[in-house]
C-alpha positions, 0 to 999 in steps of 0.5 A: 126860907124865901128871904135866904134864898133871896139873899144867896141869889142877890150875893151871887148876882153882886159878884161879877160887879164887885170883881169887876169894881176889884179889877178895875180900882187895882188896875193895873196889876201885871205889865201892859202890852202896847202895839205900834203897827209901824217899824222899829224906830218909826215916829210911832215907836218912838213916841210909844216909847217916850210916853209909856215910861212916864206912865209906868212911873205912875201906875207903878207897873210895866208898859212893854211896846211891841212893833207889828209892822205890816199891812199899813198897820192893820196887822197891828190893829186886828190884834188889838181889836181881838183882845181881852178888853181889860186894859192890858193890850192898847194900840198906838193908834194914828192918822194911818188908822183913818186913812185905811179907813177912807181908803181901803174898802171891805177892812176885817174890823171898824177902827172907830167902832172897834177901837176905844179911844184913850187919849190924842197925843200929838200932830206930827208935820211931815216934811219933803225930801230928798237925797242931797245928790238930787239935782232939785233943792226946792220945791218949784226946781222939784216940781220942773225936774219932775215933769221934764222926767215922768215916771222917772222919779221913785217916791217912797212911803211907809206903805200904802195908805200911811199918811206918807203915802197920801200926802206924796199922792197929793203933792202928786196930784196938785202938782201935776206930776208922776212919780212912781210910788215905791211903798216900804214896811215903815219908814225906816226901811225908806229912809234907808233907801232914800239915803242909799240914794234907791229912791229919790224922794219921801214926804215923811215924818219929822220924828224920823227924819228931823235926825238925818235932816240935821246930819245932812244926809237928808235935804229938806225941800219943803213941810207939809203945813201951812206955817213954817216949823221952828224945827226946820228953820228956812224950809218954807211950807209947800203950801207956799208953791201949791195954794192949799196944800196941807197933810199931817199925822197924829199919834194917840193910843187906844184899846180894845172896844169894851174896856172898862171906862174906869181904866180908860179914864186912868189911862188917859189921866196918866198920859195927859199927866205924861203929857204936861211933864216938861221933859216930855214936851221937849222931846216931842218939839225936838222931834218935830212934834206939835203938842195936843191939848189935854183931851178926853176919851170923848174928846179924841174919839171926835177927833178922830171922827173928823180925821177919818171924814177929812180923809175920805174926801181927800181920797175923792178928791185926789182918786186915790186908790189902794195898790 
């Protein structure tokens, strides 16, 4: 009677591990939700959608992408955070991400300790610009006309804390000049502004703005790396103008904390795997994009470490604040 009882006591313990082994061996098995805290057609988006359809070629199943601006992306990432951890809601994590949590004190959640890191995907250059009709057509003419006319000069961003946000208040403050910061809910809202001629200047992504760039609806005046980028040809660094001077954004993707490692680890397979697809590494050069190198969840998770102690000292030293 005893050894039964035993038995029927072990059968039940083993349960819960042998559905979760079921769970996580089948996975996935109904489409997956991933959620990009920036707007439609962001640089966000727009890298959400060109990896996640690789991936569901792959697992065979349906990746659906789902914009939540707002809040500089922590709307987004709260949601996230109070998921299931079953691998069926990811977060298009970013260097926005790192920032807020630099910059932003008393946050409803821990990024890096809520958010399982999946994989890093790209380092997305950002570039100065200004509407063609701008009396400045480089970055010392810029920097002239601006401290000629302070507090004249409207600056967008995507909102307070993105990496456009923080790169404009570090130009501001290495330059020298004031510019009024004029935050949006995305960039694409600001670009349509800055096109519009409403606001005079943004440092953005290349993803977004590379295509108004090239139409000419845009004029370039400096990136915000210290090499040139092959994808804007005679656009010199601002680095070149302010010694020193360097922003850039990142894109990866994540889930809720707790999520199994066996998804995790498929996960991130199947995004590295979209990542050495040739097409793919096309249209992330196209975009502007400057490819990561395969990365483990281990790996991104330093990563993102780093980032987030390099923009807490920026922060410092810039004495940026939250609006």
């Amino acid at each position: 009677m005893k050894r039964r009882n035993f038995l029927k006591l072990a059968g039940a313990a083993a349960l819960p591990f042998i559905a979760r082994r079921g769970l996580t061996a089948d996975y996935p098995t109904r489409p997956v939700q991933v959620i990009v805290g920036q707007a439609a057609g962001s640089s966000s988006d727009i890298t959400a959608r060109l990896l996640t359809q690789p991936v569901a070629q792959q697992l065979k199943q349906q990746f659906i992408v789902e914009v939540k601006p707002g809040a500089t992306g922590n709307i987004a990432t709260e949601a996230v955070v109070h998921a299931a951890p079953d691998g069926y809601t990811l977060l298009l994590v970013n260097s926005q991400n790192t920032i807020n949590e630099a910059l932003i004190p008393n946050l409803p959640f821990d990024f890096v300790g809520d958010i399982e890191p999946i994989v890093g995907i790209d380092r997305v250059p950002l570039v100065m610009e200004v509407n063609p009709s701008f009396p400045a057509k480089t970055v010392p003419e810029f920097i002239a006309y601006a401290k000629a006319h302070p507090g004249k000069i409207n600056m967008a961003s995507a909102g307070v804390g993105g990496p456009q946000h923080v790169a404009g208040e570090l130009f501001k403050y290495m330059a020298g000049v004031d510019l009024v910061h004029v935050p949006y809910h995305g960039s694409t809202p600001a670009l349509v502004d800055l096109m519009a001629g409403q606001v005079q200047v943004m440092f953005d992504v290349t993803p977004s703005s590379l295509p108004h760039i090239k139409a000419g609806k845009l004029w370039p005046l400096g990136v915000t790396t210290p090499r040139p980028l092959d994808v804007l040809p005679g656009v010199p660094p601002i680095a070149q103008f302010l010694p020193g001077y360097e922003a850039f954004g990142w894109i990866g993707f994540g889930a809720p904390k707790g999520t199994p490692a066996e998804i995790v680890a498929t996960l991130n397979k199947a995004f590295n795997a979209a990542l050495a697809d040739a097409n793919v590494k096309a249209r992330l050069a196209d975009l502007g994009g400057i490819e990561m190198e395969p990365n483990t969840p281990a790996e991104f998770a330093k990563f993102i470490a780093a980032d987030t102690d390099k923009w807490r000292k920026v922060v410092q030293f810039a004495h940026l604040k939250p609006e």
